[in-house]
N, C-alpha and C positions, 0 to 999 in steps of 0.2 A: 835916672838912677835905677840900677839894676833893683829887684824885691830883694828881702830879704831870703835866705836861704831854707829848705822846710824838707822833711823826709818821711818817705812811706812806709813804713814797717810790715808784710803780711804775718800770721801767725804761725808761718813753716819757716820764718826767720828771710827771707828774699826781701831786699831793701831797694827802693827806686827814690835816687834825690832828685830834689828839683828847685822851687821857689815857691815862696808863698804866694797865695791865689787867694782875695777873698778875706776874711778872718783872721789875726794872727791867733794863735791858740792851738789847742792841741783836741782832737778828735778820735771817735771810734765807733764799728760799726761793722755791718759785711759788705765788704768788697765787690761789687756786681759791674756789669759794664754795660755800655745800652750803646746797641748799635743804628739808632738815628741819627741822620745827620741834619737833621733841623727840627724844632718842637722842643728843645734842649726848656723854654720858660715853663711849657706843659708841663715834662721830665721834671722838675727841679718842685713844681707844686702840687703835686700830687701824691698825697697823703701815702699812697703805697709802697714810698720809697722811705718812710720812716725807719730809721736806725740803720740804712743802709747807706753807704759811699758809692756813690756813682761815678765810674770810671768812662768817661765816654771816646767813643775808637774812633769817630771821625777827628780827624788830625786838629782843627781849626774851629772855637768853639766862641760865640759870643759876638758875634760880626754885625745881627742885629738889635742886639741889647737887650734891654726889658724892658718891655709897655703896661698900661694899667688896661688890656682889655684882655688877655690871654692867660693870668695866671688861672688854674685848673681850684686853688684857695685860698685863702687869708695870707698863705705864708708859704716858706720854702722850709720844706721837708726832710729832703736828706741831711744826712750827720756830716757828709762829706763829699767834696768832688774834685774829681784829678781829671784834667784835660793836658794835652802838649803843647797846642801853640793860640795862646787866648787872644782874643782881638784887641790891638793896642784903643783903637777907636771906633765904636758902634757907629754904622752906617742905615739907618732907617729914619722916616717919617714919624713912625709909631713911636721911635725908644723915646723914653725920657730916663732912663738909667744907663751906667754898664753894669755889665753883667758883673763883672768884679765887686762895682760898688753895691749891689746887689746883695751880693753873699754877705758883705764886711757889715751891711749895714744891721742884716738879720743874723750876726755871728756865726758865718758857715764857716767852717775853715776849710780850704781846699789848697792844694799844689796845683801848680803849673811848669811844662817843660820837664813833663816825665815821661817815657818810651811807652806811650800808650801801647801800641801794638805790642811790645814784650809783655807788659803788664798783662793784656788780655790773654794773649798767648796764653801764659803761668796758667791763670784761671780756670781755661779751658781745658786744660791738663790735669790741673790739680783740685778744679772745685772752689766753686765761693767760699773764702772764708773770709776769718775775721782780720778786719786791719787797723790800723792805728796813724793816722797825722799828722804832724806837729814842727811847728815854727819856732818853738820855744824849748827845745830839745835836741841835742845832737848827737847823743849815740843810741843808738840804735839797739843795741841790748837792751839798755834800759825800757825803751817805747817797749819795743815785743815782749817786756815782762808785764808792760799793760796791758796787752793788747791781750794776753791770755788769760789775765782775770776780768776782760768784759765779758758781757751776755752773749753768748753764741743766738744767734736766730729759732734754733729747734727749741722748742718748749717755750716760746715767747708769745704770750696771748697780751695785744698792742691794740687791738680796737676801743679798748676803753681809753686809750694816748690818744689818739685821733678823731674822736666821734663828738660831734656837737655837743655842746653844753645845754642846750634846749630845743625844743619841736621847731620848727618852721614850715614855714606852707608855700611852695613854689606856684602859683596860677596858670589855670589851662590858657594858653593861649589860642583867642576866639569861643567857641561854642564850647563849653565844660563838656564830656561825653564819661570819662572816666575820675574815682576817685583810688591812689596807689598810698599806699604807706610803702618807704622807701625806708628801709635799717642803714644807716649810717655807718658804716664799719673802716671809713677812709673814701667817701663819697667823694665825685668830679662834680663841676659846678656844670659841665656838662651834659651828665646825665640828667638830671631834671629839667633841663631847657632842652635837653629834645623831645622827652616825656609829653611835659608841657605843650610842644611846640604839635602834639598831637593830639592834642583834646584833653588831656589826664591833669588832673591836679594832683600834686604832688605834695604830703606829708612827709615832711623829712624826721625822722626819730631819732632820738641816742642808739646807740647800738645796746640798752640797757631795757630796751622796751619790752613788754611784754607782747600775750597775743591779746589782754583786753584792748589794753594802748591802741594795737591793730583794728580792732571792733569799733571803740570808740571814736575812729576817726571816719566809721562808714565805706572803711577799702571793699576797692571791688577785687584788689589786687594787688599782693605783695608782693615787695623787690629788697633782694641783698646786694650791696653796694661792691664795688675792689674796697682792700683793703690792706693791712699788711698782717705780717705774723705767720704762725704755723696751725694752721686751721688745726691741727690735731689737740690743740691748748686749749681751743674753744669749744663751751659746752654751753651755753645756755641759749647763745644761738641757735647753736641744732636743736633745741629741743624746742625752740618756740617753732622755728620750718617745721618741726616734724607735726606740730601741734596743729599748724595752718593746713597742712596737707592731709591731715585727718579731715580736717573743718571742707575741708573741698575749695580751698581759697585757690585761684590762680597765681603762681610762681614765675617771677622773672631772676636769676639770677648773672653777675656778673665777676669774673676774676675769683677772689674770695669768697663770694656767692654762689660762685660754680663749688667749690671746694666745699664748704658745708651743705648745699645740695646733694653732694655725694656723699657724703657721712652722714646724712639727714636716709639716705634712702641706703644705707648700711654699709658701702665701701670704705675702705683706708684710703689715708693721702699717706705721701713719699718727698721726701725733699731730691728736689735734681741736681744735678750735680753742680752744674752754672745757670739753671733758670733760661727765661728766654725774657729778653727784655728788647725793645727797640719799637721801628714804624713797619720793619718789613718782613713778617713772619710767616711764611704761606699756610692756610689752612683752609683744609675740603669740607665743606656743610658736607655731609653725608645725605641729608633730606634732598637737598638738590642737585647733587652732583659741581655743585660751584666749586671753584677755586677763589678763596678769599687772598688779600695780602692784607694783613692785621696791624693792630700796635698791642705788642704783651707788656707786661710783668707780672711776674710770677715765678718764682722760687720753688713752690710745691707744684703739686700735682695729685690728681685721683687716679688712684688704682683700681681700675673696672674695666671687664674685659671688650675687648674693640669690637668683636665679631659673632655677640650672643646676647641676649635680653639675660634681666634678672626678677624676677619678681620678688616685690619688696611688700610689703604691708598696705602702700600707697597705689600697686598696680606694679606697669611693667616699666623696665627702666633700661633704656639702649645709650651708647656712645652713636650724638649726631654729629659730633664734629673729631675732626682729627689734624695733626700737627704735621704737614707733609715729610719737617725735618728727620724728625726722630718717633711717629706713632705715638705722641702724647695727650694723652686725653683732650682735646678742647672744649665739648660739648656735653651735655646730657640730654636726656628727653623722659618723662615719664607719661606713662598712656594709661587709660581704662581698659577694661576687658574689652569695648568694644572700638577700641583701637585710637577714641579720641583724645588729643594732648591735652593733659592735665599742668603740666609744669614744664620748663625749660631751663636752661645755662649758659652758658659759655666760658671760656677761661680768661680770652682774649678781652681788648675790650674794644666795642662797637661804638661807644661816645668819642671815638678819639681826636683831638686838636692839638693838633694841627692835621690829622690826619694818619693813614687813610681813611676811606669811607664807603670800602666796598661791604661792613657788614650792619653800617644804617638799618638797613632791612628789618632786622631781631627786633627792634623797636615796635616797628608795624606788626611782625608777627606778635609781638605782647597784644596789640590793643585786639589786633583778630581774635585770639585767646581771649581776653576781658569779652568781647563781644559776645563770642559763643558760648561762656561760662552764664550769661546774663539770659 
């Protein structure tokens, strides 16, 4: 039996029908599109995509289901998800779900059998914006006069939607070497198990933490998580970085973490026009001359210049990384007067699973960092 019917509303009034995918009900959110074509369980649980609809552009989406070893957290994240051609039947060892039953079971509402590729097209043209869902609803006017009273993305400070309810302690795997307080802001369940998997125990915090919180846990070394929202909404985390980096704490940050690092050390952030979301994003370490291929998301961005230090209150502060697409900030670095790294960033993220896993490395450069602060 064919789904039931369901339609996508953007909030410039562009309407793509389709079928219901997932959840009957109606949905809203910003509109993004992630161009991986596999990782789609990571994608779907990873806190960064909160109050966003994930549009994904490989045609065929759900072929190997969902397993209980891969989600990225507790749950699935996005508000909503539109693919074109969903897998009638999961094909893996691993699944013990579909993907379908998946979404319906955690009430995601999604479509299916809509013209991804126009859909993205629009986007890329026109800018993420806001969209609207719904199975439960057939015209289309009506939805787009919802969709313009939801919360646009800009001015949305969401880390407190996402961030742990209480402390937790991730264990160093083998020989304890390092102790990290980790800020919760939309954490991967992989970032601490690779931490870990490097000597470091891992203090997970609310993203409501203070910098005694940070003391009392004995860090040798702090780290801000991805997360979601418009880093220019968030204020108390920047001022706790800023606090640590008076204190002469070593700085790890990631996605999100890059994004208040940069405000922490006095730049603007800037929303992009479509973000860059997906597994294959090229980006040049500037330190090494590497060519990375990444996994983003990310909506915003810092505004600091590519080809000149700045001195901030903390020392001196250069762009290390950059986005080969379009020159988007990826990286930071801050240094002492005598030229050694005090803190780091990135936009991208380097935990990524399913992959890739050309920027592992940044891990190891934290604990060299931990080592030489010590």
């Amino acid at each position: 039996m064919e789904p039931a019917p369901a339609i996508l509303v953007l909030e410039d009034g562009r309407t793509f029908r389709g079928h219901t995918y997932g959840a009957v009900g109606e949905t809203f959110g910003e509109a993004v599109f992630s161009t991986g074509m596999t990782g789609y369980q990571e994608t779907l649980t990873d806190p960064s995509y909160h109050r966003q609809v994930v549009v994904m552009t490989a045609p065929h989406v759900g072929n190997t289901g969902m397993n209980d070893d891969d989600p990225e957290s507790s749950r699935i994240w996005v508000s909503g998800y539109v693919v074109r051609d969903p897998a009638r039947l999961p094909s893996s060892w691993r699944s013990r779900r579909s993907l379908d039953d998946a979404l319906r079971d955690q009430g995601v509402v999604g479509i299916s059998g809509v013209d991804t590729r126009a859909l993205t097209r629009h986007l890329r043209e026109r800018g993420a914006m806001r969209v609207g869902i719904s199975s439960v609803e057939t015209d289309p006017d009506a939805l787009r006069d919802r969709v313009l009273a939801s919360s646009p993305m800009v001015g949305s400070d969401l880390a407190a939607e996402v961030t742990t309810p209480a402390p937790y302690v991730v264990p160093a795997v083998g020989e304890k070497r390092f102790t990290v307080a980790a800020l919760d802001l939309g954490i991967k369940a992989n970032t601490p198990r690779m931490l870990a998997e490097r000597g470091v125990e891992v203090h997970v915090l609310p993203a409501t933490a203070s910098l005694d919180d940070i003391r009392a846990v004995g860090a040798d070394g702090l780290f801000f998580s991805n997360g979601p929202g418009d880093p220019a909404a968030t204020t108390s985390q920047v001022e706790l970085l800023q606090g640590a980096l008076a204190a002469g704490v070593p700085y790890f940050g990631i996605c999100f973490g890059n994004q208040l690092f940069g405000r922490a050390l006095g730049f603007g952030t800037y929303k992009l026009t479509y973000g860059h979301r997906g597994i294959n994003q090229p980006v040049m370490d500037r330190t090494t001359g590497k060519v990375e291929v990444t996994a983003h998301n990310h909506g915003f961005a810092v505004d600091a210049p590519l080809d000149e230090s700045t001195t901030t209150p903390f020392g001196e502060a250069t762009v290390s990384h950059v986005c080969l697409n379009d020159d988007v900030v990826e990286g930071l670095e801050l240094r002492d007067d005598a030229g050694a790294l005090r803190a780091f960033s990135v936009q991208y993220h380097p935990e990524a699973a399913a992959g890739p896993h050309d920027a592992a490395y940044l891990f190891d450069r934290f604990t060299d960092l931990l080592e030489a602060a010590r």
